[in-house]
C-alpha positions in Angstrom: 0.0 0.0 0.0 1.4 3.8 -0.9 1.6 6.2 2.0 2.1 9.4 1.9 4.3 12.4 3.6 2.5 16.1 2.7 4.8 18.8 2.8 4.8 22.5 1.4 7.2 23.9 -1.0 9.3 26.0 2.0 10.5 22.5 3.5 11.8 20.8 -0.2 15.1 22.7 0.1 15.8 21.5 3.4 14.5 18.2 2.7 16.4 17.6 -0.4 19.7 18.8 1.5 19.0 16.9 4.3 18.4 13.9 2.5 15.5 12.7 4.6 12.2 13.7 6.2 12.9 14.9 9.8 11.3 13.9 12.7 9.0 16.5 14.2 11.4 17.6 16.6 14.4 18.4 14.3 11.7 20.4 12.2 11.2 22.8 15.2 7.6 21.2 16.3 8.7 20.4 19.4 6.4 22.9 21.0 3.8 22.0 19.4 4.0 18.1 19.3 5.9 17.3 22.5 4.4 13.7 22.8 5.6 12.4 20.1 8.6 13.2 18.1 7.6 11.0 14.6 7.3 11.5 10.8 4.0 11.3 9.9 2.2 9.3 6.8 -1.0 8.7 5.9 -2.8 5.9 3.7 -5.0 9.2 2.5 -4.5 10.6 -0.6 -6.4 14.0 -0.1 -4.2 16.8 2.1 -5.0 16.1 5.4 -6.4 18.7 7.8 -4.4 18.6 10.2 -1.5 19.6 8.2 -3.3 22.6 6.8 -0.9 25.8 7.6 -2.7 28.5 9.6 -3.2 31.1 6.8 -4.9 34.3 7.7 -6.0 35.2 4.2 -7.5 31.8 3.6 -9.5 31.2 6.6 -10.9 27.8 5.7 -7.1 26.5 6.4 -8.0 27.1 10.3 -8.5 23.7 11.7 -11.3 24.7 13.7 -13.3 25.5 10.2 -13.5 21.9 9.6 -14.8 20.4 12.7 -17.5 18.2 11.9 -18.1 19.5 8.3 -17.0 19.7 5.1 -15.5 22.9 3.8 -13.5 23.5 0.8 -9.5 23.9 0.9 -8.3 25.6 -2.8 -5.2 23.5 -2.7 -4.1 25.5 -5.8 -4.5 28.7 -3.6 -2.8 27.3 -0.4 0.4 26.6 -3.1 0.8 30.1 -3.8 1.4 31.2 -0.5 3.6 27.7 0.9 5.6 27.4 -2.8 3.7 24.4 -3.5 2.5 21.4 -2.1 4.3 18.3 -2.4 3.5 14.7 -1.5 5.9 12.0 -0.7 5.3 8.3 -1.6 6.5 5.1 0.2 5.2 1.4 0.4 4.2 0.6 3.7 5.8 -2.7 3.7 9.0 -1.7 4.3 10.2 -2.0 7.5 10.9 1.7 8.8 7.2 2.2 8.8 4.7 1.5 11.2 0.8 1.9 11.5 0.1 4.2 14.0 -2.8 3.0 15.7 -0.8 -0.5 16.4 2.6 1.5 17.7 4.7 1.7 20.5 4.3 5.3 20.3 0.8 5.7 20.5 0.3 2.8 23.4 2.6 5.6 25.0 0.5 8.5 25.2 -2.8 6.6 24.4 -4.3 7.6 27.5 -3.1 11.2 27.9 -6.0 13.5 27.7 -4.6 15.6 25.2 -3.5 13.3 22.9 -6.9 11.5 22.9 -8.4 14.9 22.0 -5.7 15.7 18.9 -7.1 12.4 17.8 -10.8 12.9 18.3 -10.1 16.0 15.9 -8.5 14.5 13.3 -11.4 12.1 13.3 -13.6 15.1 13.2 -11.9 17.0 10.2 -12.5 13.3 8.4 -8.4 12.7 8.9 -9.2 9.5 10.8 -6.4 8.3 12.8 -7.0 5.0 11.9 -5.1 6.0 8.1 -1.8 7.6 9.9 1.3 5.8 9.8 4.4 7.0 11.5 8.3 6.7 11.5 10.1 7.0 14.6 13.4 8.3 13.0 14.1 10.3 10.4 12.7 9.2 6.5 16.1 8.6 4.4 14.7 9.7 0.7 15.1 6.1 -0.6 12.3 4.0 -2.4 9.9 6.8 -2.4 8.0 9.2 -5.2 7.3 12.6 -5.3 3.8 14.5 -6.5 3.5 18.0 -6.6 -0.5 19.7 -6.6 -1.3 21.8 -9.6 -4.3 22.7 -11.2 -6.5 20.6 -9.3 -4.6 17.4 -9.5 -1.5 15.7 -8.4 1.2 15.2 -10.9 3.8 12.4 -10.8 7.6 14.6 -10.4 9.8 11.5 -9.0 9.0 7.9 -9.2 10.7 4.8 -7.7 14.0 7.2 -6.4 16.5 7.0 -4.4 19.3 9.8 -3.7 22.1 7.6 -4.0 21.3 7.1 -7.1 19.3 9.7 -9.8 19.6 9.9 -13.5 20.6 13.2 -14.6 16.7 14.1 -15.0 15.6 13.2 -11.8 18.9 15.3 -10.4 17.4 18.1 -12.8 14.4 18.2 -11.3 15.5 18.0 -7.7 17.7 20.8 -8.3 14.8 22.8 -9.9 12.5 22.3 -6.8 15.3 23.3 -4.4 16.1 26.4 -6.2 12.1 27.1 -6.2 11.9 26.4 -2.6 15.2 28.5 -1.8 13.6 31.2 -3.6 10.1 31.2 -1.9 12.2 31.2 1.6 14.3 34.2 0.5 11.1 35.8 -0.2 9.0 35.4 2.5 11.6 35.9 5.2 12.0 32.2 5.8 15.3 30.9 7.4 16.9 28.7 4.0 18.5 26.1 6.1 18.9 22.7 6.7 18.7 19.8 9.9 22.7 19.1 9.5 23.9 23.0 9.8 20.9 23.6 12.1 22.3 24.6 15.6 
């Protein structure tokens, strides 16, 4: 089965440096998810809610909008303020990947209050925690795709990759999303950096 990682065009520079998907806690989210410290995958293929960013202008990306109903998300709209959206694509047979509601991690914090309300809200934005899968270390960009949103549908960039090894087109296009991504940073102010310089 496919699962995916959703990410915005801001985090494909650091990504691609990196050469992995960090853990939440290397990606500065400590803060905000200090029970768990995972890189998160669903068997979804729509954007899931609970990744929506905040955006003021677009106020149907507020989490709270979608409690319990359905309201539209102009993914095409959302890219022009984040420098895209991206997917990620692995198989979930592979060993570094694990279903979340059968983990170690979740049996963890399972009966913490506010965990069990994050998941009663993914659950009520129609995210259903029952479709999240999880790694508990970082995602080494290896066996996976890449999709980027664009007018309405999601188009196949990357298939079947690994970074040890790319043709010179697949190197191409890699270098063409990072230089996008660098660029949107720069723009809006964002730090252009990456988790092995990070302090």
């Amino acid at each position: 089965m496919k699962i995916y990682h959703y990410t915005k065009g801001i985090s494909m520079n650091s990504i691609f440096t990196d050469g992995f998907i960090a853990t939440e806690h290397k990606r500065g989210l400590k803060q905000i998810h200090q029970l768990t410290d995972c890189v998160w995958l669903t068997e979804k293929t729509q954007f899931p809610k609970t990744a929506l960013p905040d955006i003021s202008d677009m106020p149907e990306t507020n989490l709270s909008q979608h409690i319990n109903k359905t309201v539209y998300v102009d993914l095409d709209k959302l890219a022009r303020y984040t420098g895209g959206i991206y997917r990620f694509s692995f198989n979930s047979d592979e060993g570094r990947f694990v279903k979340w509601r059968f983990s170690e991690s979740r049996k963890a914090v399972e009966k913490n209050i506010l965990w069990r309300r994050m998941e009663s809200i993914a659950n009520k934005v129609s995210d259903d925690h029952r479709s999240f899968w999880i790694s508990n270390n970082d995602v080494d960009l290896i066996n996976f795709s890449l999709e980027e949103f664009s007018n309405g549908v999601w188009n196949s960039m990357l298939t079947n990759c690994s970074l040890y090894c790319l043709s010179d087109n697949e190197m191409s296009t890699i270098n063409n999303i990072r230089k996008i991504s660098t660029s949107i940073c720069e723009t809006y102010g964002f730090p252009v950096h990456h988790i092995r310089n990070a302090a």
